[in-house]
PyMOL Python script that loads the backbone (N, CA, C, O; Angstrom):
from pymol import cmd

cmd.read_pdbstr("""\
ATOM      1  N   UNK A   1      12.707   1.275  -2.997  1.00  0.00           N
ATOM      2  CA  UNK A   1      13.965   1.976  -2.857  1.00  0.00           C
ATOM      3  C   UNK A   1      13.830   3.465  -3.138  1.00  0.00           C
ATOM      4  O   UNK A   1      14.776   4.250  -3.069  1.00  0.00           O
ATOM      5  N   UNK A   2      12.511   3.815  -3.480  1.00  0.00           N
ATOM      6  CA  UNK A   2      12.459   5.006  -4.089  1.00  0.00           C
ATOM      7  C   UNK A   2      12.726   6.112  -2.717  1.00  0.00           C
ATOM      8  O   UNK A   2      12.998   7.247  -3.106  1.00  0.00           O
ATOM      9  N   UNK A   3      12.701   6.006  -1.729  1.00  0.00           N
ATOM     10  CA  UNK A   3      12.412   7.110  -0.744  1.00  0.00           C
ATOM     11  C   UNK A   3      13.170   6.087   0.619  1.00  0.00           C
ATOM     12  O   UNK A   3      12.583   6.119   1.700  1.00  0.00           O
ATOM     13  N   UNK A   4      14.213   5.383   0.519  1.00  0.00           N
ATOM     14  CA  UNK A   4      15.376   4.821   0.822  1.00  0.00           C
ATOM     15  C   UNK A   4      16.133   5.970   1.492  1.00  0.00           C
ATOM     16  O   UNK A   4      16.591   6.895   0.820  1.00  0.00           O
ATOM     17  N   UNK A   5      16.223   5.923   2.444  1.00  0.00           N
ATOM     18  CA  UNK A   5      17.418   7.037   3.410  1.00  0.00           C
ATOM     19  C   UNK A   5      16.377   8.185   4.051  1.00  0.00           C
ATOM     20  O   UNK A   5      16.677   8.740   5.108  1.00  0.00           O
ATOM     21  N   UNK A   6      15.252   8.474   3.411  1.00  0.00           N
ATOM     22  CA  UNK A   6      14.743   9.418   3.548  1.00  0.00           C
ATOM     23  C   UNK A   6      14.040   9.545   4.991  1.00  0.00           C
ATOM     24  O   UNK A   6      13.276   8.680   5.421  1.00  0.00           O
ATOM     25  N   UNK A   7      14.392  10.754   5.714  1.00  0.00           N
ATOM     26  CA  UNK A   7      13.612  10.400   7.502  1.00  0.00           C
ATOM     27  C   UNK A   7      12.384  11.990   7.064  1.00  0.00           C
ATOM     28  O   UNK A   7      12.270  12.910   6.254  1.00  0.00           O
ATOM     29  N   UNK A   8      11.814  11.476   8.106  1.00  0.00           N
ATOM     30  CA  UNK A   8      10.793  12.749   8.407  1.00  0.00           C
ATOM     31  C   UNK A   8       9.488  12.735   7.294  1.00  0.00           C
ATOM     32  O   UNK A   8       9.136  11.749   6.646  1.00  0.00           O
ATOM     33  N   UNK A   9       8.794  14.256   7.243  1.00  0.00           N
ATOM     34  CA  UNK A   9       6.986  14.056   6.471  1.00  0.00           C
ATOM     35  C   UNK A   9       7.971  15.578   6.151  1.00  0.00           C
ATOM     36  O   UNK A   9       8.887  16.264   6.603  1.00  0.00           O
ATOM     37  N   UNK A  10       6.747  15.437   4.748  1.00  0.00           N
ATOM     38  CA  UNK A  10       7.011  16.608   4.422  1.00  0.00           C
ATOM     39  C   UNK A  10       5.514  16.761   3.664  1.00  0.00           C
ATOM     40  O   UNK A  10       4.642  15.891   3.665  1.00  0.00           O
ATOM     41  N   UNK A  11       5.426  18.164   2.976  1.00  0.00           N
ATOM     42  CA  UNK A  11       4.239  18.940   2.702  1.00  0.00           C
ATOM     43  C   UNK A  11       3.969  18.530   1.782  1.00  0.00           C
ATOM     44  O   UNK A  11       2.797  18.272   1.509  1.00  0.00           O
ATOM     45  N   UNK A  12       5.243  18.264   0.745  1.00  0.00           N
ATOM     46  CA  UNK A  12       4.911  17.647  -0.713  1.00  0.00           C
ATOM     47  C   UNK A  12       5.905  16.815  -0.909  1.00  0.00           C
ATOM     48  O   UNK A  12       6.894  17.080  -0.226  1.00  0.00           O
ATOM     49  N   UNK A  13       6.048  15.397  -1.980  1.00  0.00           N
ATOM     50  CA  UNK A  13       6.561  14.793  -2.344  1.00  0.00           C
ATOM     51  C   UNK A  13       6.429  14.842  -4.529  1.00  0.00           C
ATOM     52  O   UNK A  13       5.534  14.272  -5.151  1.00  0.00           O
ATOM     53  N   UNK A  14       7.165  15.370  -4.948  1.00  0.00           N
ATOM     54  CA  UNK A  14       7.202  15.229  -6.284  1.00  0.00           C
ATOM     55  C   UNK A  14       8.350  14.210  -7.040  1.00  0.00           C
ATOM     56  O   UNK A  14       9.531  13.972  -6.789  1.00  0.00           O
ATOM     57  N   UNK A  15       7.309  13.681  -8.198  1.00  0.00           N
ATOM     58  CA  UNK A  15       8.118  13.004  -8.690  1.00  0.00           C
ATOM     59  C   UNK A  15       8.143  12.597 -10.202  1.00  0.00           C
ATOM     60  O   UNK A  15       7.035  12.190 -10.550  1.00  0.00           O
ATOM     61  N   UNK A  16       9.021  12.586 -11.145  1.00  0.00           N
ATOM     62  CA  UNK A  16       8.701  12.118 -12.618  1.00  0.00           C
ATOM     63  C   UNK A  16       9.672  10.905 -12.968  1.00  0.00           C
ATOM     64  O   UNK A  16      10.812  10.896 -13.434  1.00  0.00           O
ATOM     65  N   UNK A  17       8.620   9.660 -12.489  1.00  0.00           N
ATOM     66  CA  UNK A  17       9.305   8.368 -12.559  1.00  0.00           C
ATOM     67  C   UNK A  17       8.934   7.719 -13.629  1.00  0.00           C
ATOM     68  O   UNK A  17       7.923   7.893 -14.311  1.00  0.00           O
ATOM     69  N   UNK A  18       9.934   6.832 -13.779  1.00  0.00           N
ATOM     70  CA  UNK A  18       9.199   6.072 -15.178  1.00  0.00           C
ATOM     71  C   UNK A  18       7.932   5.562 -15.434  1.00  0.00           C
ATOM     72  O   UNK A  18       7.304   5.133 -14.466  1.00  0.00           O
ATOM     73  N   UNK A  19       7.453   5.522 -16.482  1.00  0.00           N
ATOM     74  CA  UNK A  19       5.758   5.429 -16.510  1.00  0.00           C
ATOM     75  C   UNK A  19       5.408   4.750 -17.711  1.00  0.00           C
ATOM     76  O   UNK A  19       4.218   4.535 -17.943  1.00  0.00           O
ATOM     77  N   UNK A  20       6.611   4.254 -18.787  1.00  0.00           N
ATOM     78  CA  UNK A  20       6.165   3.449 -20.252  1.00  0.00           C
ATOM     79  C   UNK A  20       5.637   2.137 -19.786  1.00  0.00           C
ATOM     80  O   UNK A  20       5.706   1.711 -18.634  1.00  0.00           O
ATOM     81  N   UNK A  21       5.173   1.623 -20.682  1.00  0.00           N
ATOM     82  CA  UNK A  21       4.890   0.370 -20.681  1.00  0.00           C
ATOM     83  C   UNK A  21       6.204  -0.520 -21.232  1.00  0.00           C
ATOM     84  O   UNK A  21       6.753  -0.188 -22.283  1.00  0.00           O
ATOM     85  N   UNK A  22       6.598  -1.494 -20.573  1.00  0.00           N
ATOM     86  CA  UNK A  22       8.135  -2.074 -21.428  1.00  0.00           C
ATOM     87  C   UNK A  22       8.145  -2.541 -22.398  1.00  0.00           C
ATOM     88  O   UNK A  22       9.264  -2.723 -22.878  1.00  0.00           O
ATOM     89  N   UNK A  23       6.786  -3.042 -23.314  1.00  0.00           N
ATOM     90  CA  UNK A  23       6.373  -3.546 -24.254  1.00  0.00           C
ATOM     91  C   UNK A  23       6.139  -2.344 -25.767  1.00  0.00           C
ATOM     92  O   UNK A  23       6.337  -2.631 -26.947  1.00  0.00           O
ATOM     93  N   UNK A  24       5.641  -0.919 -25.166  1.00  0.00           N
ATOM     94  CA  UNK A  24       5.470   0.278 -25.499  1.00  0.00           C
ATOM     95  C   UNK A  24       6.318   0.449 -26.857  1.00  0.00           C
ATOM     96  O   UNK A  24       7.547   0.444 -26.922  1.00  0.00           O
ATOM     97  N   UNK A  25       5.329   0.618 -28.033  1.00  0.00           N
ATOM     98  CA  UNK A  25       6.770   0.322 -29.202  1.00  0.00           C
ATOM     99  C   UNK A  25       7.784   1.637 -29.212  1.00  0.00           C
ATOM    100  O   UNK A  25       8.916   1.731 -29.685  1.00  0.00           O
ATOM    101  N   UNK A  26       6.947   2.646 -28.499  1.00  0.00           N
ATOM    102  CA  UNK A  26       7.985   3.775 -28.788  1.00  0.00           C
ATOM    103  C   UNK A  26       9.403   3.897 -28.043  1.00  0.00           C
ATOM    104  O   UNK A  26      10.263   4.775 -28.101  1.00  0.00           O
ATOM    105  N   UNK A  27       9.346   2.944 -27.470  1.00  0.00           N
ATOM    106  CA  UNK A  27      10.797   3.054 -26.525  1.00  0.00           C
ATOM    107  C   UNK A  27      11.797   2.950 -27.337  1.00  0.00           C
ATOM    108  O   UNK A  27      12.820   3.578 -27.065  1.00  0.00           O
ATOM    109  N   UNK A  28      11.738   2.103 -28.575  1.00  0.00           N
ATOM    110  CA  UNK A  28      13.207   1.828 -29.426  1.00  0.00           C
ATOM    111  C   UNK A  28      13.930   3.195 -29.685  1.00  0.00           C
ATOM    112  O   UNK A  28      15.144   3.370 -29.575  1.00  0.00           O
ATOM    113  N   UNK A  29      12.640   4.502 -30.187  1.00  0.00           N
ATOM    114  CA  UNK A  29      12.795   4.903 -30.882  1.00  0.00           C
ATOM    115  C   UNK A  29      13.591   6.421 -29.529  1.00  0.00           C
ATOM    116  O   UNK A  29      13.991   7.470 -30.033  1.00  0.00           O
ATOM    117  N   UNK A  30      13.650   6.266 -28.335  1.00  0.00           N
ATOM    118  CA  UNK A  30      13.755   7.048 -27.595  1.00  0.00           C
ATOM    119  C   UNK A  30      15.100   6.594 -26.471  1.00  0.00           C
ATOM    120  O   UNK A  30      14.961   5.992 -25.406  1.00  0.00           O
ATOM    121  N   UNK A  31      16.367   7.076 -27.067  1.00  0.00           N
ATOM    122  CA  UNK A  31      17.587   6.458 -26.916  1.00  0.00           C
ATOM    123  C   UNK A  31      18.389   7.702 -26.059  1.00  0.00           C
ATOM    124  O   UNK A  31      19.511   7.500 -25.593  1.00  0.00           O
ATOM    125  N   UNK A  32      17.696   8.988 -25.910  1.00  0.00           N
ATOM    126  CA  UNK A  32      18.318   9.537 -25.351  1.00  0.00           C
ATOM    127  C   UNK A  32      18.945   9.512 -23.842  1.00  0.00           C
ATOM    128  O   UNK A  32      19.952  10.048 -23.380  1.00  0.00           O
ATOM    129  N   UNK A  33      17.817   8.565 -23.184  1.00  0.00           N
ATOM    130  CA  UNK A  33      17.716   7.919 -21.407  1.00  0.00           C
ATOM    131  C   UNK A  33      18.122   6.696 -21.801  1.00  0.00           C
ATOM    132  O   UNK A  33      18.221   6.303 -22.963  1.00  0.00           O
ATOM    133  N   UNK A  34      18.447   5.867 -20.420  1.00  0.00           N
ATOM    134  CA  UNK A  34      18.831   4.950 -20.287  1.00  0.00           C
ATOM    135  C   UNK A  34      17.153   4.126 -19.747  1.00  0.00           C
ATOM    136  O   UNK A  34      16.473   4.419 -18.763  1.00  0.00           O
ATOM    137  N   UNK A  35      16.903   3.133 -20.729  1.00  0.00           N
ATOM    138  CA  UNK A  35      15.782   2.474 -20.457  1.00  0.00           C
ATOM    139  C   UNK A  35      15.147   2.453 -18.838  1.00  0.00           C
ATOM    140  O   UNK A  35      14.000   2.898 -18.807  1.00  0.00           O
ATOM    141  N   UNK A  36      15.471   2.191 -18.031  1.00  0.00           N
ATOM    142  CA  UNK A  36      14.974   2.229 -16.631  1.00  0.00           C
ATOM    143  C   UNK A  36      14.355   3.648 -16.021  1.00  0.00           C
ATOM    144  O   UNK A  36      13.565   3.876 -15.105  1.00  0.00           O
ATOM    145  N   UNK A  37      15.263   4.707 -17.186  1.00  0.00           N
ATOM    146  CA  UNK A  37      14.806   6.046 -16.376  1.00  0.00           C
ATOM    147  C   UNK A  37      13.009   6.390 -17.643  1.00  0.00           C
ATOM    148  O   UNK A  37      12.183   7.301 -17.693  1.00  0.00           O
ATOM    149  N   UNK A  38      13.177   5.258 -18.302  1.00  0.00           N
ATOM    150  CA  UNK A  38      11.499   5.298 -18.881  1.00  0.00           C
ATOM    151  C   UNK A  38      10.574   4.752 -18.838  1.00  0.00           C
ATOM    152  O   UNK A  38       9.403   5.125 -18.900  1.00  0.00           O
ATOM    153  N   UNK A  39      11.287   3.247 -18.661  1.00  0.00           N
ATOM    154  CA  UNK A  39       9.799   2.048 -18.276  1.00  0.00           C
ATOM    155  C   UNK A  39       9.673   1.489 -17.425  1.00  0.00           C
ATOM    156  O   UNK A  39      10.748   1.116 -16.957  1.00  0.00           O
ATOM    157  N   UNK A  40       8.549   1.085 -16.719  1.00  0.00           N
ATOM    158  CA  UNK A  40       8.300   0.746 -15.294  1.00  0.00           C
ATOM    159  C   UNK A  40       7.210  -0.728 -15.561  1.00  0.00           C
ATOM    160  O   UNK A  40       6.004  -0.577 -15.752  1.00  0.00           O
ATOM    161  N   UNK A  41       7.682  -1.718 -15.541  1.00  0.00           N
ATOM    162  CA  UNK A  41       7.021  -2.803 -16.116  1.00  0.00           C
ATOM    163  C   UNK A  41       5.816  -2.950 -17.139  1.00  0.00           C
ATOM    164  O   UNK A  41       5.638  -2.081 -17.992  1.00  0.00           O
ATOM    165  N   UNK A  42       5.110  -3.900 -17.058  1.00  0.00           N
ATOM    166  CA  UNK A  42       3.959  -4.412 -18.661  1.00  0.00           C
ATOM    167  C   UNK A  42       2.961  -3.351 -18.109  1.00  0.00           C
ATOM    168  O   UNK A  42       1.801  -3.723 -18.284  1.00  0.00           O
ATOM    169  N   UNK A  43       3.044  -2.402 -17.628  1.00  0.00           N
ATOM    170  CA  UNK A  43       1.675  -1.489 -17.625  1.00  0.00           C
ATOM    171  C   UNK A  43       2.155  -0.081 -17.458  1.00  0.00           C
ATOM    172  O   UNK A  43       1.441   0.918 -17.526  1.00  0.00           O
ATOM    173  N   UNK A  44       3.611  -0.115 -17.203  1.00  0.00           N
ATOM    174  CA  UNK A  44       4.109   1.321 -16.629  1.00  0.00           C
ATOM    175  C   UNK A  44       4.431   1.586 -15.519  1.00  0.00           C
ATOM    176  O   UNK A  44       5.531   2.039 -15.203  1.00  0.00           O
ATOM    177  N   UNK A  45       3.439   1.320 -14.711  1.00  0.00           N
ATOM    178  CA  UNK A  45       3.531   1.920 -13.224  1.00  0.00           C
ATOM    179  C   UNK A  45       3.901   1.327 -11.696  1.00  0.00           C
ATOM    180  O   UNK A  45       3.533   1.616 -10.557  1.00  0.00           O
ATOM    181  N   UNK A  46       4.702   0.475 -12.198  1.00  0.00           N
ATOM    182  CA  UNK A  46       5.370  -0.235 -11.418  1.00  0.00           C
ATOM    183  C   UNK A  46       6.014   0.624 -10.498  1.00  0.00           C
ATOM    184  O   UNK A  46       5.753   0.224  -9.363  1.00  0.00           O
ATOM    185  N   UNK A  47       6.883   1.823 -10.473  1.00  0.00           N
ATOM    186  CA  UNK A  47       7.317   2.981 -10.228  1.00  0.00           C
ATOM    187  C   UNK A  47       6.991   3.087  -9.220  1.00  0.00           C
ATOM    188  O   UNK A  47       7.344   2.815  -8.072  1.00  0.00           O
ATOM    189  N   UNK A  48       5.601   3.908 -10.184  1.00  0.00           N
ATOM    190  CA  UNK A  48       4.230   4.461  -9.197  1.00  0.00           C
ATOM    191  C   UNK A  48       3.931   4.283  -8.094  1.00  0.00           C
ATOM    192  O   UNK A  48       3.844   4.893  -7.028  1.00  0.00           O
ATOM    193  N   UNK A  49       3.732   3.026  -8.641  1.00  0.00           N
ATOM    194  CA  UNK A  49       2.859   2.243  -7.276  1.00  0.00           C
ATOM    195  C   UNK A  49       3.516   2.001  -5.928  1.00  0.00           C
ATOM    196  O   UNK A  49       2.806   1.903  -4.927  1.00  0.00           O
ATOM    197  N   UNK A  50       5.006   1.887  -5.842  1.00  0.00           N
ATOM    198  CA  UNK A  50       5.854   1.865  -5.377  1.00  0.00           C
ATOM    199  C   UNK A  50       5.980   3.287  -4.449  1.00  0.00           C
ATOM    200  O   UNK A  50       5.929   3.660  -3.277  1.00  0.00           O
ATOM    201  N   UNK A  51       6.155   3.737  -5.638  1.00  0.00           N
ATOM    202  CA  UNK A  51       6.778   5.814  -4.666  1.00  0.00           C
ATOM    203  C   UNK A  51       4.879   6.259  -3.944  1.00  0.00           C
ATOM    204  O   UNK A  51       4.816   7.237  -3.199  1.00  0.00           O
ATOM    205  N   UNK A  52       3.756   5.598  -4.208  1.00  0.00           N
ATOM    206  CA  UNK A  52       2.677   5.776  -3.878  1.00  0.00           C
ATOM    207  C   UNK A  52       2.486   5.128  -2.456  1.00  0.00           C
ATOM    208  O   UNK A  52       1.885   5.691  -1.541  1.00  0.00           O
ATOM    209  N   UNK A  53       3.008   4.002  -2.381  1.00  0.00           N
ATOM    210  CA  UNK A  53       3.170   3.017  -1.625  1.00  0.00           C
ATOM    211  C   UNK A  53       4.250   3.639  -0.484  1.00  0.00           C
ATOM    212  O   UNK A  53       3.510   4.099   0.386  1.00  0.00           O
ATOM    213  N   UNK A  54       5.207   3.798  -0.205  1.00  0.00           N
ATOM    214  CA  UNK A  54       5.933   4.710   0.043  1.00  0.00           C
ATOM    215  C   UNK A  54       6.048   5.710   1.077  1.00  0.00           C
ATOM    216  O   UNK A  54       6.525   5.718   2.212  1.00  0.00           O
ATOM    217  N   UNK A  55       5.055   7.147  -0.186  1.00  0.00           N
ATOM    218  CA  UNK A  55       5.391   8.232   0.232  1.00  0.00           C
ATOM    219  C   UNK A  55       4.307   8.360   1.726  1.00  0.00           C
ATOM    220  O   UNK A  55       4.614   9.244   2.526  1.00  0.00           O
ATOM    221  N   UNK A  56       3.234   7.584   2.007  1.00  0.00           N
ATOM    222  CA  UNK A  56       2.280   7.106   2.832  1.00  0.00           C
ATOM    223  C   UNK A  56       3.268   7.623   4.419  1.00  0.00           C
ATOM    224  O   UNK A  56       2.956   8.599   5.101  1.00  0.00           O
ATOM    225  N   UNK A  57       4.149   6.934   4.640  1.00  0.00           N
ATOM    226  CA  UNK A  57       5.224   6.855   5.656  1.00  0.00           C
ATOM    227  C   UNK A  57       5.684   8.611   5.823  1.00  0.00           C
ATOM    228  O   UNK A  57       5.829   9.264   6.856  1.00  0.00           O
ATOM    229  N   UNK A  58       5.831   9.027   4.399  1.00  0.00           N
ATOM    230  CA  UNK A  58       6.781  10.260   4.449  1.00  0.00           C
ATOM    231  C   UNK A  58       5.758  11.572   4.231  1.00  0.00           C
ATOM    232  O   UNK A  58       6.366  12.581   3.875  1.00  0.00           O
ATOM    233  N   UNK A  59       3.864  11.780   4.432  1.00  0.00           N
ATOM    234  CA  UNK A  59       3.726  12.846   3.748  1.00  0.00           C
ATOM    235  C   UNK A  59       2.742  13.282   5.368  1.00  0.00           C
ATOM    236  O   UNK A  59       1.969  12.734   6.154  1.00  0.00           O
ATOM    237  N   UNK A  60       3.483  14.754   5.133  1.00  0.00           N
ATOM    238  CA  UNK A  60       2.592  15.021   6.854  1.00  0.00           C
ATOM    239  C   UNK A  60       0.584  15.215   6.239  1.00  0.00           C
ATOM    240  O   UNK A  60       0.184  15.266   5.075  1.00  0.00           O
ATOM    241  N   UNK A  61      -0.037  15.260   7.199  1.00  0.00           N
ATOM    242  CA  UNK A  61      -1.187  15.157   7.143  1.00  0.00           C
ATOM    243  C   UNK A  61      -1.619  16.330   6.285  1.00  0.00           C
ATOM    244  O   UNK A  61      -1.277  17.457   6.643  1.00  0.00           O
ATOM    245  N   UNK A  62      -2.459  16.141   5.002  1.00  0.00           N
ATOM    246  CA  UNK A  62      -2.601  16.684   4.225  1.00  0.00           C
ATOM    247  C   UNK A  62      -1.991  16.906   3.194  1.00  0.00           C
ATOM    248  O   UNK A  62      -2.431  17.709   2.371  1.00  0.00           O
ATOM    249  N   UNK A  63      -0.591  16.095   2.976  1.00  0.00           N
ATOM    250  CA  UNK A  63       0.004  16.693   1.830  1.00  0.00           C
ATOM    251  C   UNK A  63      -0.018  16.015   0.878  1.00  0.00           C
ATOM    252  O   UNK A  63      -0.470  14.871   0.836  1.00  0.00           O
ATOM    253  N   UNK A  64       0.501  16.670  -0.079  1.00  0.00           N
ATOM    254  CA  UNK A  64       0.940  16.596  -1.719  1.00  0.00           C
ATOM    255  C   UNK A  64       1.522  15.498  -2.218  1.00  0.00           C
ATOM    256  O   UNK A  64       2.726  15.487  -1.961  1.00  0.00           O
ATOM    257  N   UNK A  65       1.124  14.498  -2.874  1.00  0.00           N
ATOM    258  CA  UNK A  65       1.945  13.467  -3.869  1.00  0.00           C
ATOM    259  C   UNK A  65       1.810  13.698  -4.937  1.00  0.00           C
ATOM    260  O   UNK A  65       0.769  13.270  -5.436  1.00  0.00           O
ATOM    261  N   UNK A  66       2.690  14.418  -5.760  1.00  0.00           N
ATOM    262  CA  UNK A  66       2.309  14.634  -7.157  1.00  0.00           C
ATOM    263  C   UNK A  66       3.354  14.072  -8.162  1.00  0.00           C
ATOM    264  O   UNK A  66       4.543  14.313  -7.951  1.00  0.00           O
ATOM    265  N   UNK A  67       2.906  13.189  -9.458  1.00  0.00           N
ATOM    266  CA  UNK A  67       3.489  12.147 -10.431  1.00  0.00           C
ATOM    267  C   UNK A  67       3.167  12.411 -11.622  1.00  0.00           C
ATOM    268  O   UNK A  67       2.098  12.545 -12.217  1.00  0.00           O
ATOM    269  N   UNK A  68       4.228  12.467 -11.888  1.00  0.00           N
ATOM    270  CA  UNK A  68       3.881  12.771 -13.951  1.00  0.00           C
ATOM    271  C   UNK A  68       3.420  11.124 -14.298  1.00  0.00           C
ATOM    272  O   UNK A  68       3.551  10.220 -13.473  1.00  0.00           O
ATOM    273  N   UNK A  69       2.972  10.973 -15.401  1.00  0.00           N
ATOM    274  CA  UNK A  69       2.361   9.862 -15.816  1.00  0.00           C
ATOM    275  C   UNK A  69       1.648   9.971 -16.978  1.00  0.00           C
ATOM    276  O   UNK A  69       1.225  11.076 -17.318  1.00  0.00           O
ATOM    277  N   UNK A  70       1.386   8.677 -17.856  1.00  0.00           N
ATOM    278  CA  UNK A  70       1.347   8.740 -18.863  1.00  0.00           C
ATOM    279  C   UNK A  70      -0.151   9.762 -19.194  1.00  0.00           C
ATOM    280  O   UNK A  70      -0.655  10.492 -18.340  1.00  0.00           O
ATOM    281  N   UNK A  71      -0.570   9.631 -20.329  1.00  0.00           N
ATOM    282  CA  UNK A  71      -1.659  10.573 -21.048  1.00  0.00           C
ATOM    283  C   UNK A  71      -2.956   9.547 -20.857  1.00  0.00           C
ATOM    284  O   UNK A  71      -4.117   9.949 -20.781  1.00  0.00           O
ATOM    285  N   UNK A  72      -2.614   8.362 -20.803  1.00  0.00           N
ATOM    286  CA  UNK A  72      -3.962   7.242 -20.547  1.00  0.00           C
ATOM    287  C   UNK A  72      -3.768   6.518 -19.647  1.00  0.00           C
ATOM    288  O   UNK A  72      -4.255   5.387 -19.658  1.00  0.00           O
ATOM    289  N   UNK A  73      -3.011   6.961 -18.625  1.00  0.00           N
ATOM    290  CA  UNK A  73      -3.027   6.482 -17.129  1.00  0.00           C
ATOM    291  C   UNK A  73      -3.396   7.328 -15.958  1.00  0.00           C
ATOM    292  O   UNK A  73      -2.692   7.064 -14.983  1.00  0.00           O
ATOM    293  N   UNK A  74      -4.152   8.128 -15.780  1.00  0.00           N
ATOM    294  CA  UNK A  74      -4.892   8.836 -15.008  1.00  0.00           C
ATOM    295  C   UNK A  74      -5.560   7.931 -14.134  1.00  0.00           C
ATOM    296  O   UNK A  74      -5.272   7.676 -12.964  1.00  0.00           O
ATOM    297  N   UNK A  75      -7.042   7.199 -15.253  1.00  0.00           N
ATOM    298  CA  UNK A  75      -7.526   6.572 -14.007  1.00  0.00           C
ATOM    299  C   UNK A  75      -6.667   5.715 -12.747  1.00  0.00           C
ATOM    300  O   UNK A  75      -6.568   5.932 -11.539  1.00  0.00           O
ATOM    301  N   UNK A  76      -6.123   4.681 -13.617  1.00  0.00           N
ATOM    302  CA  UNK A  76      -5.007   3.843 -13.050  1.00  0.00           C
ATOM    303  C   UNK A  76      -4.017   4.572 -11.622  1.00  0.00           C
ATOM    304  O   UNK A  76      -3.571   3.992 -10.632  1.00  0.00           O
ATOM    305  N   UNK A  77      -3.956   5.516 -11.879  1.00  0.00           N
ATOM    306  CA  UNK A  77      -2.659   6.092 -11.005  1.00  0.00           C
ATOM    307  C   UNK A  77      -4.020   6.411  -9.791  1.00  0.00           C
ATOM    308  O   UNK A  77      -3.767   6.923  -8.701  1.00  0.00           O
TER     309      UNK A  77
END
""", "prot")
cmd.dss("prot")
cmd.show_as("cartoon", "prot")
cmd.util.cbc("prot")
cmd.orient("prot")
């Protein structure tokens, strides 16, 4: 649903989607968002993988997918 309505390619696609782990103990402690806008299933990147999955359809040749993500999910992403 992430890129839902969206027509055409573009140069870049940015995005800062949820990326916790749902299990992640620090979530209790982080009440300012509404849970969904922080965790993205038992690994995080449920999101990800998704708007990665995705942006494939929407990015003209050569471009940009760029994702915030956690500090020990680099390789993964």
């Amino acid at each position: 649903h992430w890129m839902e309505g969206l027509d055409g390619t573009f140069d870049a696609i940015v995005s800062n989607p949820p990326y916790i782990a749902a299990a992640d103990p620090h979530l209790a402690s982080l009440t300012h968002e509404p849970l969904q806008a922080l965790a993205s299933g038992a690994d995080g990147l449920d999101d990800i993988r998704a708007i990665i999955a995705q942006a494939r359809a929407h990015l003209a040749p050569g471009g940009w997918l760029l994702l915030e993500h956690g500090w020990d999910q680099a390789d993964m992403v």
